[in-house]
Each structure stands twice: as C-alpha cells, then as structure tokens.
N, C-alpha and C positions, 0 to 999 in steps of 0.2 A: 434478537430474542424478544418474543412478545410479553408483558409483565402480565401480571393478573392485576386487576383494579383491586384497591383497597377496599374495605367494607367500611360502608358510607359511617361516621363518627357518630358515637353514641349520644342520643339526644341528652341537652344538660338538663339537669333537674332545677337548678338555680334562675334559670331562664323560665321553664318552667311556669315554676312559681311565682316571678313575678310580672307574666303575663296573667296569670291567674286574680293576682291582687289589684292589676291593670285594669282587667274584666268585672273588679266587684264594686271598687272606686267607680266605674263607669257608669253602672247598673245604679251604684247610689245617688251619684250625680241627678239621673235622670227621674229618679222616685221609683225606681222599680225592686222596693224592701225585699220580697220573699227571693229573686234570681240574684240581688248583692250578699242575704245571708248563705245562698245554697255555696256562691261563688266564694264567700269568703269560708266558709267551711271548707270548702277542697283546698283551698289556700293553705288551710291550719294541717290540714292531709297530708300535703305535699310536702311542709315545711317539718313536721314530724317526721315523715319517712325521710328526708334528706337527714335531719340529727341523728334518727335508726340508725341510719347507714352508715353513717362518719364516728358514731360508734360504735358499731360491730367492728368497721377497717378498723380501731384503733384497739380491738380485745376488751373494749368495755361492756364486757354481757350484759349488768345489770342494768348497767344507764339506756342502753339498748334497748334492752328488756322497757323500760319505764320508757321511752321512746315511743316504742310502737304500740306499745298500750294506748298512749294519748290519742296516737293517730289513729287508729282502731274505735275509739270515742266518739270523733271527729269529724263523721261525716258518715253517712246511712249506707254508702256500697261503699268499704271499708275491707275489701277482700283482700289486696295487696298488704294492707296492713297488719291484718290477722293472721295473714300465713308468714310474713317475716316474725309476727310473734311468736308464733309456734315454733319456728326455727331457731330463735333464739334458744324458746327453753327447752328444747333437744339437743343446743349445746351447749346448756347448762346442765346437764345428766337431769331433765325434768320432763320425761315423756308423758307421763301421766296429763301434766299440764297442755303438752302438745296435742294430746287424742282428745280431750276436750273441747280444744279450739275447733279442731281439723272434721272432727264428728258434726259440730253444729253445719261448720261452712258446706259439707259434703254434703248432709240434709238438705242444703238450700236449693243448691244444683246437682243433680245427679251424673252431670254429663263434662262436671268439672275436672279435670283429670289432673292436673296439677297438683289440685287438694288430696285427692285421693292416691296417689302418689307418696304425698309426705304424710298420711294418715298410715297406711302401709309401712311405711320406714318408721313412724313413731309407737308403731303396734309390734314392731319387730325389735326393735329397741327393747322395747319393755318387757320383751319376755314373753312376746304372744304372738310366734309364728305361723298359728295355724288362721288368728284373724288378718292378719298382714295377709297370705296368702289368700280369704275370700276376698280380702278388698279389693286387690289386683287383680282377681278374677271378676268383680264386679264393675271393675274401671275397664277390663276389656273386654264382657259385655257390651258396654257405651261407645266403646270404641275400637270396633275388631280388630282396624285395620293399622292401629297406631305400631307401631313400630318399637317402641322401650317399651310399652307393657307387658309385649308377644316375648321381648329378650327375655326378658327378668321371668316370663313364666316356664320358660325353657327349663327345664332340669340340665343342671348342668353333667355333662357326660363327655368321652374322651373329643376331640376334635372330628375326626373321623367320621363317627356316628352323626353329629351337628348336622352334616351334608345329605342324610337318612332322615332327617326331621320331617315328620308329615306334621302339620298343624291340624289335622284331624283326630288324630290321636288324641285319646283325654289323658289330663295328666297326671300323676298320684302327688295329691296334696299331703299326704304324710314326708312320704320323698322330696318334695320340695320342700314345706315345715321344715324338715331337716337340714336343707341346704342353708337353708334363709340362719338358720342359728349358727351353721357350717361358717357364713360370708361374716357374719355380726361377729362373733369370735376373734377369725381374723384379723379383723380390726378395716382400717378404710384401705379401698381398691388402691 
C-alpha cells in the first residue's frame, strides 16, 4: 500500500526571526541604516507575533491582545498583525473593536478577502447581519470564483435542493440576515 506524503512541516517562526535579525546586523555591519532599521522592524514584527501566539495557545487574551498591538505598531505592512488583533478581541466578546480594525484593513485593499471574511463574522457578531451579509457579497464580488464565499452565501435549505443550486439565482438577503443570526445563536459549527 502506497502512503500519502506528509505535508512538508510548518515553517518555524523562531528561525524566522532570527534570520531576520541575521539580515539587519548585516545591513548595519555594512552602513546600509535605512534596510537595517526596515529589517530590524520586521524583526520586532515577527518577534511580537510569535509572544501573540504563545499567548493566545496559553488563553491569555489580554496579554495577547497587548501582543499584537505592539506588533501592529511595528512595522508599516502590519496586516497579519492587525487581523490576529481583531481576533483577539472577537474573543474577548469586543466586536465593535474588531469592525474597526477590519474596516480600515478592508479600505486598504479591496480584493483582500481574508479581512473581509473576519469583517463579516465581526458584523455578525455584533448584531448586524444584514452588514455581514453585504460584505460577503462584496468579498464575492472580488472574487466570484472563491469557493467559502459562494458557501456561506448559499441559504442554507434541505440537502436535496443544494444539488438544484443555480448560482445565478439572486439571493434574498433578509433570508440569509436571518440564517447568519440563525448560525451565531447556535453557537460554533
């Protein structure tokens, strides 16, 4: 029996890093100031979202939360660090704080779908299924063909009918509003 290969090990972040700090040392060595401070800023980056991390895995929201703040500070394309902020504080019950983040980052790039993604779930969150739903209609605008956008915009209906789905069909945004407070209720999938 033939195995399936493993999927190749997730790159480390600690390596990372201190090829990062590797690169800025280097840069200084040679006199080249403005590419040692950009380098040593991504350093401060990386090394923030690695404390994020290791506290969210440990249930420390706040320190977490104060984690990715810094990194977020830290260097001028700061987008991973911003959206682990916002995630944080959507599991701190702090949406409000999240569609702030998520609003600017989504401003920045239109075509970013991830953000807009968790802008969606931090609008549904808060009690506002009917913006959750244009955003995801807005995210699959930019991206017809994505695949989680088109689900989640599906109304959800018996199994059956799924198989009946034309995606030309428009869809009624009150009917889904309504699912989307249906799924949040629920509680997680």
């Amino acid at each position: 029996a033939q195995r399936a290969a493993a999927p190749p090990p997730a790159p480390d972040p600690v390596a990372a890093l201190e090829r990062t700090i590797v690169s800025a040392e280097a840069a200084l060595r040679a006199g080249e100031l403005q590419i040692a401070e950009s380098r040593y800023r991504a350093a401060l980056l990386e090394g923030w979202l690695i404390a994020g991390g290791l506290h969210l895995a440990a249930g420390q929201l706040r320190e977490a939360r104060d984690a990715f703040g810094h990194a977020s500070r830290s260097a001028v394309d700061a987008r991973a660090a911003w959206q682990s902020l916002a995630l944080v504080h959507l599991q701190m019950a702090e949406p409000r704080e999240a569609i702030d983040i998520l609003t600017k980052l989504a401003g920045r790039d239109p075509h970013d779908l991830q953000t807009r993604q968790l802008l969606a779930q931090a609008l549904a969150t808060s009690g506002e299924p009917e913006e959750a739903v244009q955003t995801l209609e807005e995210a699959h605008g930019a991206a017809p063909d994505d695949p989680e956008i088109a689900v989640v915009l599906i109304p959800r209906r018996p199994v059956a009918d799924l198989y009946a789905y034309d995606p030309r069909v428009a869809i009624d945004r009150h009917d889904l509003a309504a699912d989307l407070e249906d799924l949040i209720r629920s509680g997680p999938l």
